[in-house]
C-alpha positions in Angstrom: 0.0 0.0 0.0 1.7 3.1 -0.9 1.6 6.3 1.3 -0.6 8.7 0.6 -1.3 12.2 2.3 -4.0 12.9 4.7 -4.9 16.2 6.4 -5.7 15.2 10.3 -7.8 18.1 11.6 -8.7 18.7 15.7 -11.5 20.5 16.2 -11.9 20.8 19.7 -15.4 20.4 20.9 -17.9 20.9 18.2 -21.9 20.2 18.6 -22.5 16.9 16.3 -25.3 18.5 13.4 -22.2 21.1 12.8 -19.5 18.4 12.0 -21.5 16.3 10.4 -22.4 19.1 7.7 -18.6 20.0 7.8 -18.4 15.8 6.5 -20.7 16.4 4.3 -19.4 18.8 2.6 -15.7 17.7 2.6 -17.0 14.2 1.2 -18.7 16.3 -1.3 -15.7 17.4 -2.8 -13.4 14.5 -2.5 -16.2 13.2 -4.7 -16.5 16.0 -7.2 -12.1 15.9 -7.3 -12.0 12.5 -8.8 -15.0 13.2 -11.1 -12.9 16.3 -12.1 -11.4 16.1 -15.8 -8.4 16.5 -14.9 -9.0 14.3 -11.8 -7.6 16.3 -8.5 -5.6 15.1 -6.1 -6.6 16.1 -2.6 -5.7 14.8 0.8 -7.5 12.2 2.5 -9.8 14.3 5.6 -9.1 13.2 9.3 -11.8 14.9 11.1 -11.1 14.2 15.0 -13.6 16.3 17.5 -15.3 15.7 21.1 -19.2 16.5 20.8 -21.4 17.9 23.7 -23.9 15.5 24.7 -25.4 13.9 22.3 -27.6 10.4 21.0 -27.4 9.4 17.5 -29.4 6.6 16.0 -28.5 5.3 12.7 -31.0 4.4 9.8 -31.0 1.3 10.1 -31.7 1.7 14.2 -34.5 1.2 16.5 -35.9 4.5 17.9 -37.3 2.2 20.8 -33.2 1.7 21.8 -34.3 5.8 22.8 -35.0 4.8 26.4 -35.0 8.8 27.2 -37.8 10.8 27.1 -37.7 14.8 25.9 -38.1 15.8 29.7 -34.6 13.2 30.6 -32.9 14.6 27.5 -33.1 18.2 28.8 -32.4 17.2 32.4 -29.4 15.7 31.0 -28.5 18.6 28.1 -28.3 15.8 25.6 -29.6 16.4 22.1 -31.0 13.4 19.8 -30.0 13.2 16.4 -31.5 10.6 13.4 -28.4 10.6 10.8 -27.3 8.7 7.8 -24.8 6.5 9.4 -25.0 2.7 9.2 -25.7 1.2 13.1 -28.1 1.6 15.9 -28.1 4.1 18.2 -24.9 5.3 20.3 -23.7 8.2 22.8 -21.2 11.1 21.8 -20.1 13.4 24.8 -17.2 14.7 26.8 -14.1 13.0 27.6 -14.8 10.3 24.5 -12.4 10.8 21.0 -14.6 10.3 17.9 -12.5 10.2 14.5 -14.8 10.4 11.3 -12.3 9.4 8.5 -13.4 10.7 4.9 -11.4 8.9 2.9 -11.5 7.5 -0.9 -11.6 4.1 -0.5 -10.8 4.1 -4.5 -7.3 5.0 -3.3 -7.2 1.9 -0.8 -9.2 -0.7 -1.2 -12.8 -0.6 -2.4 -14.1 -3.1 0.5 -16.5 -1.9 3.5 -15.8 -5.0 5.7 -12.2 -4.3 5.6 -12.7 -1.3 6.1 -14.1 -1.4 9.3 -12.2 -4.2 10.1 -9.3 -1.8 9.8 -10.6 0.9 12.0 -11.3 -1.8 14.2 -7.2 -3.1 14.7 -6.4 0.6 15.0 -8.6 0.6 18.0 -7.5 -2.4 19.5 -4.0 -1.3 19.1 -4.1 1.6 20.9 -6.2 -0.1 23.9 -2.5 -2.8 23.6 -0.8 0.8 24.4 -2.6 0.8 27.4 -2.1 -3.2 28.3 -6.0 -4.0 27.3 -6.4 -6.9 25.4 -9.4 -5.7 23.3 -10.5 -7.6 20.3 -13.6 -8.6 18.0 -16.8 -9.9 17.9 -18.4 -11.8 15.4 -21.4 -10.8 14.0 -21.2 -7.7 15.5 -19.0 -4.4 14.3 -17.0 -2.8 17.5 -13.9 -3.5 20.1 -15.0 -4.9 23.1 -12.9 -5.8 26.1 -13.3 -9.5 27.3 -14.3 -10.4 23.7 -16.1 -13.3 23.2 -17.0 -14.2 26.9 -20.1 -13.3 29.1 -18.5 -10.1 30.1 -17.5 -8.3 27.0 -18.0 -4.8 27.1 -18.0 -2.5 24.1 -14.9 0.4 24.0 -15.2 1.6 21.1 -18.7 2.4 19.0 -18.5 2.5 14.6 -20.7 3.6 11.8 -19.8 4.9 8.6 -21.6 6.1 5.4 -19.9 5.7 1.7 -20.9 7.9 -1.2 -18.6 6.8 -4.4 -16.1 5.1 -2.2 -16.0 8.1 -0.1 -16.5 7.2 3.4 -18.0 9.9 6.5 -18.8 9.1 9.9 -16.6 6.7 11.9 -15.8 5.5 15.3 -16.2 6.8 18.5 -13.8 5.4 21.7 -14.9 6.1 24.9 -11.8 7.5 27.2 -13.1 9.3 30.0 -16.6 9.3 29.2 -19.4 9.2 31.6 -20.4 5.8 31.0 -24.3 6.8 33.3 -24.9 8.5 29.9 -25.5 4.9 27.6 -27.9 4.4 30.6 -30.5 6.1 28.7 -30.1 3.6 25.4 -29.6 0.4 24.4 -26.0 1.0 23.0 -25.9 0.2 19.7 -29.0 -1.9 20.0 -27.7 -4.5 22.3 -29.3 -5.3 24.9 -26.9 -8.0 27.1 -23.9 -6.6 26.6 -22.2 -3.7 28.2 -19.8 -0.3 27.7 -16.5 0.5 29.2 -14.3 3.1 28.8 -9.9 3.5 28.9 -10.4 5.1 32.3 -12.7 2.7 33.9 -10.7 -0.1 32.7 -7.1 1.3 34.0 -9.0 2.8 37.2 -7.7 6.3 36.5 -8.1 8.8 33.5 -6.9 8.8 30.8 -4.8 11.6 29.0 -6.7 12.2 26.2 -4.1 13.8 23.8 -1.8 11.2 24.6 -4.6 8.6 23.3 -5.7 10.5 20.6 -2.0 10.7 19.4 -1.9 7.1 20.1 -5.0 6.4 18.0 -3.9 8.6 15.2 -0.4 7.3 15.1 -2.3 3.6 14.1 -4.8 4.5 11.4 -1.7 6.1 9.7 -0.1 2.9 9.5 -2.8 0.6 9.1 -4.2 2.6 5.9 -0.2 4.0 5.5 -0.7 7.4 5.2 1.0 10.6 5.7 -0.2 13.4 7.6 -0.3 16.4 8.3 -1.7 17.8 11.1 -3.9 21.1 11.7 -4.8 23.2 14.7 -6.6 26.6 16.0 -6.6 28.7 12.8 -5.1 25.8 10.9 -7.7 24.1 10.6 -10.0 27.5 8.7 -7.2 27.9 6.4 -6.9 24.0 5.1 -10.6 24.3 4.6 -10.6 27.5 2.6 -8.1 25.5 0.4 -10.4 22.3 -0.1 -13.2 24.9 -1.0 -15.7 24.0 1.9 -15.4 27.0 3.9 -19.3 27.9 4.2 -19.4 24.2 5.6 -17.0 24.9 8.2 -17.7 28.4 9.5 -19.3 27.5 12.3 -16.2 24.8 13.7 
């Protein structure tokens, strides 16, 4: 696989209906680049944010897996969102790293099951940085600690979306997250299983640039990329070069 460039952007905390236009958008013109005659080349987009509190349900989900009404919501200043993602319904909030890759699979691999498989060993990497054996389980698209026995306990949430080999959305790993939050749902629809987090596991928090570094550092290699990295004002000015700055004026 040869390297290719990718442009990692931090966005701090961002509410989710924002970023997920900002995908939108910057999916939107990795598609119109290779459709270009001349084709473009652009960088691969590494979207990496923290969302205020938040429940998504994908449209394949259950609204049922909801188990909060409008009045708990509030109480709780969590918003619900119904999105285009594949899955069920999940959490996004403080102290959790969500990563939405946009990426032209054309330029990889043009495979969804490896593709999530590959997000997946990235994850369970970074949870061996930490001494966690995390792994698989069949049938059903995550890392769980304690795979495959009666106390398995999901980490780390996915769902993605492709348009032209173009993926959006992506995986969210729960590092110091308050875990009372997936109280409120059936995480992604599964009823007898449960969620963990890096801190609860280790029994302290976690640094969370350190893990995000960590996390980063993996997808790079497993999909062997090259990045560059943007921050603070960065991150306007590599959007006003792709062309999606209307997208992005509110990150």
């Amino acid at each position: 696989m040869s390297t290719q460039p990718v442009a990692v952007c931090h966005l701090g905390r961002v509410d989710y209906e924002t970023t997920w236009d900002l995908q939108r958008r910057i999916q939107q013109r990795l598609i119109a680049a290779k459709r270009a005659e001349p084709t473009e080349t652009l960088p691969h987009v590494l979207l990496l944010v923290e969302h205020p509190h938040v429940f998504t349900l994908g449209k394949s989900g259950d609204r049922a897996n909801l188990l909060a009404d409008e009045a708990v919501l509030a109480r709780r200043e969590a918003e619900f969102v119904h999105v285009d993602r594949g899955g069920d319904i999940t959490y996004h909030g403080p102290g959790q790293l969500v990563a939405y890759p946009i990426f032209d699979l054309d330029r990889f691999f043009t495979d969804i099951h490896r593709y999530l498989r590959t997000l997946e060993e990235a994850v369970i990497q970074t949870c061996a940085d930490y001494d966690l054996i995390a792994g698989r389980v069949a049938g059903r698209t995550g890392v769980w600690i304690d795979a495959g026995t009666s106390q398995e306990r999901k980490v780390c949430a996915f769902g993605v979306r492709c348009s032209r080999w173009v993926t959006m959305h992506g995986l969210a790993l729960n590092l110091n997250t308050d875990l009372s939050y997936f109280s409120h749902i059936v995480p992604c629809g599964i009823a007898d299983r449960g969620v963990t987090s890096l801190a609860h596991e280790l029994g302290h928090p976690v640094n969370e640039e350190e893990a995000t570094g960590r996390l980063v550092g993996h997808l790079m290699d497993a999909f062997g990329l090259a990045m560059t990295s943007y921050v603070g004002d960065e991150v306007h000015r590599f959007f006003e070069s792709l062309g999606v700055t209307s997208g992005a004026a509110a990150v």
